[in-house]
N, C-alpha and C positions, 0 to 999 in steps of 0.2 A: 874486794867485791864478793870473794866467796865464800866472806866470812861472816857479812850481813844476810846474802842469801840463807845460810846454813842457820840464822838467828832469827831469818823468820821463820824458816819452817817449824824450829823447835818450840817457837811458840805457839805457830799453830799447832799442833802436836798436840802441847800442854791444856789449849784454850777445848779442843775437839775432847782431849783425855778429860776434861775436868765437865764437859757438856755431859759426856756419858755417863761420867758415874753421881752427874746431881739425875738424868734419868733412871738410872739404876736406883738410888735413896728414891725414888719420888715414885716411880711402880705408876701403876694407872693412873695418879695425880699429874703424870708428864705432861707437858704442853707437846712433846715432839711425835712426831707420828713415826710411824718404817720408815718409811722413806727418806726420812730425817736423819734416824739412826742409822741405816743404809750406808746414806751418804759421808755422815762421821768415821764410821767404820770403815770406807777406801780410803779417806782420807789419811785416817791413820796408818793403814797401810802402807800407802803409797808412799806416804812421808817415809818412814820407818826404812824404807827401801832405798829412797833415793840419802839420808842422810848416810845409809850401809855404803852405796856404789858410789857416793862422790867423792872422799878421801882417795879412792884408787884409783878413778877418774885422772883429780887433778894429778897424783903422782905418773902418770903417764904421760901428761904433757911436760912436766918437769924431765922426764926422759926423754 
């Protein structure tokens, strides 16, 4: 189970990482607006964080 969870988020991850940088190439030709980018941006954050604290997570219930 935690290792589907841990598959999606990397791919969301990749799918938000790869949103940004076709904004990045494209400059004011972007369809995305702030808010858009905003949002990618926690996203990736968060992700980035939680993929950090769940390996140590789990090893704590294993203790």
């Amino acid at each position: 189970m935690t290792t589907s969870i841990q598959s999606l988020r990397t791919k969301s991850l990749r799918q938000a990482k790869l949103k940004l940088d076709q904004h990045r190439e494209l400059g004011t030709q972007s369809s995305l607006n702030i808010f858009e980018v905003a949002d990618l941006l926690d996203s990736i954050r968060n992700t980035e964080i939680k993929l950090i604290e769940e390996p140590q997570a789990f090893a704590l219930i294993l203790n």
